[in-house]
N, C-alpha and C positions, 0 to 999 in steps of 0.2 A: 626482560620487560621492554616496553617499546612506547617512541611516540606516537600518540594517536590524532591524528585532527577528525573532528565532526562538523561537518558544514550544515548548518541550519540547528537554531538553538529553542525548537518549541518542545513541547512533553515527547515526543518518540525521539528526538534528537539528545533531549536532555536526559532519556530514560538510559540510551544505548551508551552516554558517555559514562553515566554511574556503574552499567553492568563493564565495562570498560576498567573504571579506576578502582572495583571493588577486584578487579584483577590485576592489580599494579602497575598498567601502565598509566601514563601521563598522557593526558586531554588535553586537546587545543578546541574545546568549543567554538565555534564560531558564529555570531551572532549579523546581521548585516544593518543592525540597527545600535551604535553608538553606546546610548542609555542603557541598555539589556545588559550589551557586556560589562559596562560600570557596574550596574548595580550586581553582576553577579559577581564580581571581583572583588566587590565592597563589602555585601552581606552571605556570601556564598549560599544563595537563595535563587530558585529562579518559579518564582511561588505565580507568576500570571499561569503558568503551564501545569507545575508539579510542589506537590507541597513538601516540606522538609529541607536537611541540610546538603549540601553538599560536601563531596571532599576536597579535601585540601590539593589533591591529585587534578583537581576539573580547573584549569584556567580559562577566561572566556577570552574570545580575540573580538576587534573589530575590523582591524587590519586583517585581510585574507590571504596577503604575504605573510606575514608574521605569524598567522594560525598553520599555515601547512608547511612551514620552515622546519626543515629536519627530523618528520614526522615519515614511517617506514608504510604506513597505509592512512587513507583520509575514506572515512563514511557520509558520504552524500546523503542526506536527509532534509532535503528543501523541497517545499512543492513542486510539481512537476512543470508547471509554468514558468519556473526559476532554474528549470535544470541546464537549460541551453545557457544565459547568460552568465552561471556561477562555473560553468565547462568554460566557455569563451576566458573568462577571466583568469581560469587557473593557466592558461596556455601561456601568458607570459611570466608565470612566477613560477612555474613549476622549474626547476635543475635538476632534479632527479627525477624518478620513476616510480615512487610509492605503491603497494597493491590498488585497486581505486572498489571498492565496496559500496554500494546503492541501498538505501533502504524505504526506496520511497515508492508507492502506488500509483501506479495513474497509467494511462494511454493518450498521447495527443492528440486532439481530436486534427483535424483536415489532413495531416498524414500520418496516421494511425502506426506510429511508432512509439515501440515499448521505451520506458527509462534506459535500460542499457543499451541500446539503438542511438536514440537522443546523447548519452554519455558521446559513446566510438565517435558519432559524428564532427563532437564537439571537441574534443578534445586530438589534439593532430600528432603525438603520440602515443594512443591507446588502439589495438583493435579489439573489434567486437568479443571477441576469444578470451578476451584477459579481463572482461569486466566482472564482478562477481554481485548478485543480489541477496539480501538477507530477507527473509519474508515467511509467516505464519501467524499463528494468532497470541497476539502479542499487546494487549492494551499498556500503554506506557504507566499509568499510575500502578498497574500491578506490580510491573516490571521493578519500578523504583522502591517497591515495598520488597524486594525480593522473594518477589509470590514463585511458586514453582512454574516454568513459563521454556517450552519448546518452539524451537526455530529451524529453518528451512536454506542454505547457503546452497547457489548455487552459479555455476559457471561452466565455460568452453573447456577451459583449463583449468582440469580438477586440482593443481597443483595449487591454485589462488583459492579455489573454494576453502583447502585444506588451511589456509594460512588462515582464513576469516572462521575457519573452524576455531583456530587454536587460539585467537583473538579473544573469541568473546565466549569461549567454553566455563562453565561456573558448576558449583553445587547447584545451585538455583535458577540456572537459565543453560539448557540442554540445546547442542545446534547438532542439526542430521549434514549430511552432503547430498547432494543433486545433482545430477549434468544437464536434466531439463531446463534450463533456463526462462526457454520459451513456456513450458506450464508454467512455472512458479511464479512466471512474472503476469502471467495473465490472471491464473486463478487469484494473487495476490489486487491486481486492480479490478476484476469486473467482479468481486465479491461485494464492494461496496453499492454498487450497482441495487443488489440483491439487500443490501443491508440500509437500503432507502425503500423498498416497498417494504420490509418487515415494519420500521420503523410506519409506513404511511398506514399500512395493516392495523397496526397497534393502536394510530391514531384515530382511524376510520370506528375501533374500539371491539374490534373482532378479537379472537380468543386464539389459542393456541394451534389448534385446529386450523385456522388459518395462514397460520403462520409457518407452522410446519408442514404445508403444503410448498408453500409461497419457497419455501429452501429448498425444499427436493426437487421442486420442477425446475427452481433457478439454477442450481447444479446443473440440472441437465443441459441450462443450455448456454452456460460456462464451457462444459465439458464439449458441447455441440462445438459451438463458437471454434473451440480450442484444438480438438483434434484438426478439424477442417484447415487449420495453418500449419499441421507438422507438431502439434504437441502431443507428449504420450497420456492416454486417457486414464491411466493408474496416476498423474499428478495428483490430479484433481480429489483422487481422493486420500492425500496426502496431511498434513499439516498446512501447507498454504491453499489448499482446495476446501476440503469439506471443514478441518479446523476453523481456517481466519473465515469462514461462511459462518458457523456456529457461533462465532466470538463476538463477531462483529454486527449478525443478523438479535442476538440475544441480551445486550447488555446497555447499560443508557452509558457506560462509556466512552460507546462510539460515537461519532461525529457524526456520521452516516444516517444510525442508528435517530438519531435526537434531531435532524435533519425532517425526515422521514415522517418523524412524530407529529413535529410542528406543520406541515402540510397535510396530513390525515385529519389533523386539526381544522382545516380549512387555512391556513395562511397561506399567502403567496411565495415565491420563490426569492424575489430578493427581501422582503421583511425576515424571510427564516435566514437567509446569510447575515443578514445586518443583526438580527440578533445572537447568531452564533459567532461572530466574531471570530473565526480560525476556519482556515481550508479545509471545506469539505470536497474530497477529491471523489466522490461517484456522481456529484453534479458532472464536471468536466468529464469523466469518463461516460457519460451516458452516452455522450454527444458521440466521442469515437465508436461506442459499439454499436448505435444504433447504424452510422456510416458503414462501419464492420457488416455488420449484419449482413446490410443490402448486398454491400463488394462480395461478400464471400454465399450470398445465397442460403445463408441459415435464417431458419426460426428460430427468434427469439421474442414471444411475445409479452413477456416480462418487462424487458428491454426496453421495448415500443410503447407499452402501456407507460411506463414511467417516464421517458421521452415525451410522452404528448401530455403530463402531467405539469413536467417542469416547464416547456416549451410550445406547446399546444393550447395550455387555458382550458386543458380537458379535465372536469371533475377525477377523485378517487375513486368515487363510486360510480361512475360509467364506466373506468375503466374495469374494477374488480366486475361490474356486471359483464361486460364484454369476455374476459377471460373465462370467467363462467359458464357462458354459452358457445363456447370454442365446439368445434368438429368433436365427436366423439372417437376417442383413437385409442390403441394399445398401450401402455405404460412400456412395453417392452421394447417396442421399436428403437427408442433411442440409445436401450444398448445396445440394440443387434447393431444396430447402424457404426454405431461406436466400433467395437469390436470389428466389424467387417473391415473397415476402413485403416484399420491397425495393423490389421493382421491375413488381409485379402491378399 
């Protein structure tokens, strides 16, 4: 059994520490807010996020020395606007060399760098090779309930993947291996993307029909986006591709999801943050793919529409009308295109 530390203490932090110490290792939670860690030390509760007990196994830190102090791998799970300074910071506490495992979403927007990018950079003895991501569809309240629930590890060095394999393997929470990195970690963040127009869909008060468009087309241009950088196009339809799309496009669990809604609704972009009160990471992500896009010359008019939604002042319903009246085209093309480009 092994020490674990997990850096950022909300419901997917808190989920991954449970699947963690229901397999006998010992948690080092880490929390960057004081009071959290107290009280979850106090009442082994960490009920703002996830409802129930904890174990006896989960300690929270506030000290970030003290949290990754003799611990054989530490699981990153802090927003991705936190990832550069909680890297920065481990640089002087680190002594050893822990496996370093990511389980977090997002692309930065202005230089459209993935988490494990962002990690390597940041951290001055780690390269890119050795970082590992865990990513599929995975809502944390299930997770903690030990709902049946499959996951996606991947890395440069399948020898790491294989450790975060043995990490967090359970009855109840199944993890695959990958060497895609690059897919896992995109279809993992531009799904939320995808899971803010379902969500606005919903709002707008359109029907499944809808909605089930609004995912197959958005696939496609995940999968578009994705090849065009060196990713392989069977990710995509993997567990962090079409699953965490499914998961996260379908369930008022999601953040995304419930995002989405309250703007279909008609509210504005910051009244829906200030009432969701927790990171919703496909706002920031729009911003890098809509960037993405341009640089790399793909359609993605999904993308765009919700771009000029959040940051435009442009109605739902102009945009859903606009998509609507798109050029008439093949459904095929963007496999051929797909496959060409794979396999040309």
């Amino acid at each position: 059994m092994a020490n674990v530390a997990v850096l950022g203490a909300g419901s997917w932090g808190t989920a991954l520490s449970i699947v963690l110490a229901d397999n006998g290792h010992d948690v080092h939670l880490w929390s960057h807010r004081k009071e959290q860690a107290e009280t979850i030390n106090r009442t082994h509760k960490n009920e703002k996020y996830l409802q129930g007990i904890l174990s006896d196994r989960i300690t929270a830190f506030y000290d970030l020395k003290k949290a990754v102090s003799g611990v054989s791998a530490i699981i990153v799970v802090v927003p991705t606007k936190a990832i550069r300074e909680v890297c920065q910071n481990l640089n002087g506490i680190l002594t050893e060399k822990p496996t370093i495992i990511h389980a977090s979403k997002g692309i930065e927007p202005v230089t459209l760098k993935r988490v494990s990018e962002m990690i390597s950079e940041e951290l001055s003895t780690y390269d890119y090779e050795e970082i590992v991501v865990l990513s599929g569809p995975s809502h944390a309240e299930e997770v903690a309930l030990r709902h049946p629930t499959s996951v996606t590890v991947s890395a440069v060095n399948m020898d790491n993947a294989k450790i975060a394999q043995d990490l967090f393997s359970s009855d109840t929470f199944r993890v695959y291996t990958s060497s895609d990195i690059l897919g896992i970690e995109l279809g993992g963040a531009l799904k939320n993307i995808i899971a803010l127009g379902a969500g606005i869909s919903d709002g707008l008060g359109y029907g499944d029909n809808a909605k089930a468009a609004l995912m197959t087309r958005g696939l496609a241009e995940i999968a578009r986006l994705g090849t065009s950088l060196g990713a392989n196009p069977l990710s995509f339809l993997g567990l962090p591709g079409v699953g965490d799309l499914i998961v996260t496009c379908t369930s008022v669990h999601s953040r995304n999801w419930r995002a989405g809604n309250l703007l279909g609704k008609g509210n504005k972009l910051d009244d829906v943050l200030e009432q969701m009160g927790m990171v919703v990471e496909g706002v920031r992500t729009v911003k890098a793919a809509y960037q993405f896009a341009k640089e790399q010359q793909v359609e993605m008019p999904i993308t765009s529409g919700i771009y000029q939604i959040l940051f435009e002042d442009k109605t739902p319903k102009a945009v859903v009308d606009e998509l609507m009246s798109r050029d008439k085209r093949n459904e095929m093309d963007d496999i051929s295109i797909l496959l060409n480009e794979r396999y040309s």
